[in-house]
C-alpha positions in Angstrom: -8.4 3.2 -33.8 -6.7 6.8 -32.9 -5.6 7.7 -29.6 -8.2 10.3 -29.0 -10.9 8.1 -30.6 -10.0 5.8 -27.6 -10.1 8.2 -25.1 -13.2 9.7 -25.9 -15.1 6.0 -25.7 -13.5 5.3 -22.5 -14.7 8.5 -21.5 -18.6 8.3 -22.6 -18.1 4.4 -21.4 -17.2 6.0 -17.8 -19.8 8.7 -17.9 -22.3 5.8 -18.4 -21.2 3.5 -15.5 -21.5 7.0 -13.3 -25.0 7.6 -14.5 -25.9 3.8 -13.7 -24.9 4.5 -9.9 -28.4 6.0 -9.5 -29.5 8.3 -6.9 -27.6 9.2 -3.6 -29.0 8.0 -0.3 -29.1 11.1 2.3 -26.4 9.3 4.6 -24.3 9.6 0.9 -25.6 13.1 -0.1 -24.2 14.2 3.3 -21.0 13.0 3.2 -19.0 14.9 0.7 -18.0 13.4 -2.7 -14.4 12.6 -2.8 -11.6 11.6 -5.7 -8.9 9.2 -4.3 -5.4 9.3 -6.6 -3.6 7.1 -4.2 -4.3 3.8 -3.5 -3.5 4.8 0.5 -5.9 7.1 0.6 -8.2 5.0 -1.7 -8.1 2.8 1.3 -8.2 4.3 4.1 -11.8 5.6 2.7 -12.7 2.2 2.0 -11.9 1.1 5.6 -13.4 3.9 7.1 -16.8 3.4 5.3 -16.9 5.9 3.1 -15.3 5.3 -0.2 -14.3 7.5 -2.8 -16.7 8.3 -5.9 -13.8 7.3 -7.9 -10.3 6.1 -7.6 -7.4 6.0 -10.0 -5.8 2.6 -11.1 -8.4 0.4 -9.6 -7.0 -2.7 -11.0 -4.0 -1.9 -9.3 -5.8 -1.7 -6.1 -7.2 -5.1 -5.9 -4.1 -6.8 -7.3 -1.7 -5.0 -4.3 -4.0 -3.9 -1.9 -7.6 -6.6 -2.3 -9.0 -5.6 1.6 -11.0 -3.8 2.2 -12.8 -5.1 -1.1 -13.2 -1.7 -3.5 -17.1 -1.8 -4.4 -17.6 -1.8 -7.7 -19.3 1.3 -8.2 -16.3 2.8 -7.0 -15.3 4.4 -10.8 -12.4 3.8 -12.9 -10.1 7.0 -13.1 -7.1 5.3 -15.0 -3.3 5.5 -13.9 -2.3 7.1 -11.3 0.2 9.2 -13.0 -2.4 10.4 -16.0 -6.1 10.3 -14.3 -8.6 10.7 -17.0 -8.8 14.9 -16.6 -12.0 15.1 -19.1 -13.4 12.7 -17.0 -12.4 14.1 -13.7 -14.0 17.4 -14.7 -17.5 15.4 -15.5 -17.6 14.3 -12.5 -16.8 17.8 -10.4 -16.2 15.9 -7.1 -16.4 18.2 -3.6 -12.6 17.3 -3.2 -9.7 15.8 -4.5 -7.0 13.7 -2.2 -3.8 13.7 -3.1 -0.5 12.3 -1.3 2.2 14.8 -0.8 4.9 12.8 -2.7 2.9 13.0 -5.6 1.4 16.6 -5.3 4.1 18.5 -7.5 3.2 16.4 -10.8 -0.5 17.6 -11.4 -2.2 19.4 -8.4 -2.2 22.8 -10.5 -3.7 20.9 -13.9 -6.3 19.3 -10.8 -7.1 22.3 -8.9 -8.5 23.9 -12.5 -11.2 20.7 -12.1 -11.9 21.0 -8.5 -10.5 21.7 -4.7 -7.2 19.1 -3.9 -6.2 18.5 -0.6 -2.8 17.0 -0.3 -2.5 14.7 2.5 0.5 13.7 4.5 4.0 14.9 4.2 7.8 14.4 3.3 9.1 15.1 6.3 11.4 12.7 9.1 8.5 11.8 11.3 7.7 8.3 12.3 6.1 6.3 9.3 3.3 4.9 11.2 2.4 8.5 12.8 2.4 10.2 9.2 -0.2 7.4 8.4 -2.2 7.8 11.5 -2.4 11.5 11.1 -3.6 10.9 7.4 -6.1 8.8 8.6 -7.3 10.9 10.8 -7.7 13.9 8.7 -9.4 11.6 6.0 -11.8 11.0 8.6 -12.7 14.2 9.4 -13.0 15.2 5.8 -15.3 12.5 5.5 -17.0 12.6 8.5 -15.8 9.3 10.2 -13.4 9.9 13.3 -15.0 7.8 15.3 -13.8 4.5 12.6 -10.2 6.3 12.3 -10.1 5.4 15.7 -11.5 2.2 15.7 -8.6 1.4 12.8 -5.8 3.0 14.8 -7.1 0.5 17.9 -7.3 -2.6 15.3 -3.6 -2.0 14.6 -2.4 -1.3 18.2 -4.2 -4.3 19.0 -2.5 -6.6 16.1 0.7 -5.4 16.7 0.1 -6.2 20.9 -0.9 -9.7 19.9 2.3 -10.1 17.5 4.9 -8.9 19.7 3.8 -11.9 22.0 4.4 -14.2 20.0 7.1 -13.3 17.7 10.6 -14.7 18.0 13.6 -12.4 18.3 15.7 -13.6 15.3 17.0 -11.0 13.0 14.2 -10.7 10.1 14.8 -9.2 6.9 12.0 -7.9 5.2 12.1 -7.9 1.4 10.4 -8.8 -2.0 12.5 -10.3 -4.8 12.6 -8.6 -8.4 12.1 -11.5 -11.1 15.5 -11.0 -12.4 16.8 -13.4 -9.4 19.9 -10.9 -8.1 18.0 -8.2 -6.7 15.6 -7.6 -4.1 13.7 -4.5 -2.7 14.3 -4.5 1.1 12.1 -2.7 3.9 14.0 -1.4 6.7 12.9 0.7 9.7 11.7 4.1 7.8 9.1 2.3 5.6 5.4 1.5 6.7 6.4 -2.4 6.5 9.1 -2.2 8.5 7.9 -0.1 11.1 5.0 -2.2 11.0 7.4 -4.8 12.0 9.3 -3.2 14.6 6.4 -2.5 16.6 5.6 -5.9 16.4 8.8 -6.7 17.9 10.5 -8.1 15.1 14.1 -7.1 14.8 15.0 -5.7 11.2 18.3 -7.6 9.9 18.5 -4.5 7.6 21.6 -1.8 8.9 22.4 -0.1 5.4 21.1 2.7 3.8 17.7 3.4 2.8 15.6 5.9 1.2 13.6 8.3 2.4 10.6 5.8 2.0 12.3 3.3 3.8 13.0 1.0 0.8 16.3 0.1 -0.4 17.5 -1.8 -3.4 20.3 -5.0 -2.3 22.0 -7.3 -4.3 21.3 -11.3 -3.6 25.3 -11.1 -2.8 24.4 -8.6 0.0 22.4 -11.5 1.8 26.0 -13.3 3.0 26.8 -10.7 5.3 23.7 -11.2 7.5 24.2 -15.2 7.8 22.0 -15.6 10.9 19.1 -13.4 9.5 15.9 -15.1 8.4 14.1 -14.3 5.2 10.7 -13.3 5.0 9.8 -12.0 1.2 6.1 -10.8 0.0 4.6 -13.2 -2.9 3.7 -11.3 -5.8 2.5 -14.0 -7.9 3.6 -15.3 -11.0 6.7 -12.3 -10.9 7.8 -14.2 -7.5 7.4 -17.8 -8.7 10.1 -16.1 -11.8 12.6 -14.8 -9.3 12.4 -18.1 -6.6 13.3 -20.1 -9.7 16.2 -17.9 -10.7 17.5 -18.3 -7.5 17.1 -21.8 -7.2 19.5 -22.2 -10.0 22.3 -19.9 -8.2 24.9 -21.3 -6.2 25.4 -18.1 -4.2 21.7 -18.6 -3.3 22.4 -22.0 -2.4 25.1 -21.4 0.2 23.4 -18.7 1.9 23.5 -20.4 5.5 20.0 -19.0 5.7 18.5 -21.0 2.6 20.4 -24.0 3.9 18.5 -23.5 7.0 15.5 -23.2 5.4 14.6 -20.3 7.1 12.9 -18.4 3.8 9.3 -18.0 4.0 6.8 -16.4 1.8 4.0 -14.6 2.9 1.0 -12.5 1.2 1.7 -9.3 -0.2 1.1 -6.3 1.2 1.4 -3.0 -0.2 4.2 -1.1 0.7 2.2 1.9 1.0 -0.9 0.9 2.2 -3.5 2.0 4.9 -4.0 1.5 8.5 -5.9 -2.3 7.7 -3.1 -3.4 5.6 -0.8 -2.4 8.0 -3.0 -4.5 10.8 -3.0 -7.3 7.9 0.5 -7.3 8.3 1.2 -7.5 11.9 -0.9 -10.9 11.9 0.7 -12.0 9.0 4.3 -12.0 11.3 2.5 -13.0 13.9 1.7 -16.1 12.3 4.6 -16.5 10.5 7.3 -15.5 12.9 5.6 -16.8 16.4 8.4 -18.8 17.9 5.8 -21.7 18.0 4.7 -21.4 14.3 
């Protein structure tokens, strides 16, 4: 089968599963019909009640993101980096959200289709504060300030309850890449790790990041923080690769920090997510760093 014989099944197969969703309620015919090409903003409508008529890369969401649960009649848009644009056009939502580091690639081929909004910005401020002020304008969009703020309390409220709790060790925040000698580590600048700082957790991390708060370390890079502990987000079957890998290294071995046994796992949580993954996140630590757990 050709690839545009492909694409035009996938599209009629779509344009079915939108007809199937039936007729609007009037609580739904007043709130305006959005297109979600972030899983953020995917969401941080979800949380807020009102979720998007369709989303791109859905399976991604509920592998990365999983709560709040993405109904099912939410539609399928494909990738996030090639939404299906025939199908986009069928569906002429009221608006399309977009996040500003992705709003160069496609927002003039989108706004041929229908109004985009891009949400967010590039620029120095506070992580948590650029996702509070997304959230907030998502709200408004949609109608639902009143939950924006109930989520901005749920998160002031799990991070309150973690900085309790937590011990002061040095933490370094990180997910391993399954090749076993490199590791993606979240310092102060990214979502995570602010997420962690408010909870009171000091970041072991003092090199450079990027301008997502992410930076890329070498397992070797671990020895110079020898009183650090390790707390690394389980991605599955790609994590199970990489522990194994390491297991088998005798740098990894010697870290004072594995001979400790101060390495813990803990559920993954998007990088990027919303304002509930972020709360998600602060009990996680609070759980797993209290200095009685």
């Amino acid at each position: 089968m050709n690839a545009g014989r492909r694409r035009a099944l996938a599209f009629l197969a779509t344009a079915a599963a939108s007809a199937a969703v039936g007729v609007r309620t009037p609580a739904q015919a007043a709130t305006p019909r959005v297109v979600s090409l972030e899983l953020q903003l995917t969401e941080i409508l979800v949380s807020l009640g009102a979720p998007p008529v369709a989303a791109a890369d859905n399976p991604l969401y509920r592998r990365l993101i999983g709560r709040p649960e993405l109904p099912a009649d939410v539609l399928d848009l494909g990738p996030i980096q090639q939404p299906n644009l025939e199908f986009l056009q069928y569906l002429a939502p009221d608006l399309m959200v977009v996040p500003a580091w992705e709003a160069n690639a496609n927002r003039v081929t989108l706004a041929r289709l229908a109004p985009v909004e891009v949400l967010g910005d590039l620029s120095p401020r506070p992580p948590l504060e650029r996702l509070e002020a997304v959230a907030r304008r998502l709200a408004e969009i949609v109608g639902r300030q009143a939950e924006a703020g109930v989520l901005v309390a749920a998160l002031g409220a799990a991070c309150a309850r973690a900085r309790e709790t937590v011990s002061p060790q040095p933490t370094l925040l990180c997910r391993f890449f399954e090749d076993g000698r490199h590791l993606a580590v979240f310092s102060t600048k990214s979502v995570l790790g602010a997420v962690a700082e408010r909870c009171g957790v000091v970041n072991a991390w003092t090199g450079r990041q990027n301008a997502f708060g992410t930076s890329l370390a070498s397992v070797e890079t671990l020895a110079s923080m020898p009183s650090a502990r390790i707390v690394h987000f389980h991605r599955g079957p790609e994590t199970e690769r990489a522990i194994a890998r390491l297991e088998r290294s005798p740098l990894w071995r010697a870290l004072p920090t594995v001979r400790r046994g101060e390495v813990t796992a803990m559920p993954v949580v998007h990088p990027n997510g919303g304002l509930a993954s972020a709360a998600r996140l602060a009990d996680q630590l609070r759980t797993t760093l209290g200095a009685h757990g």
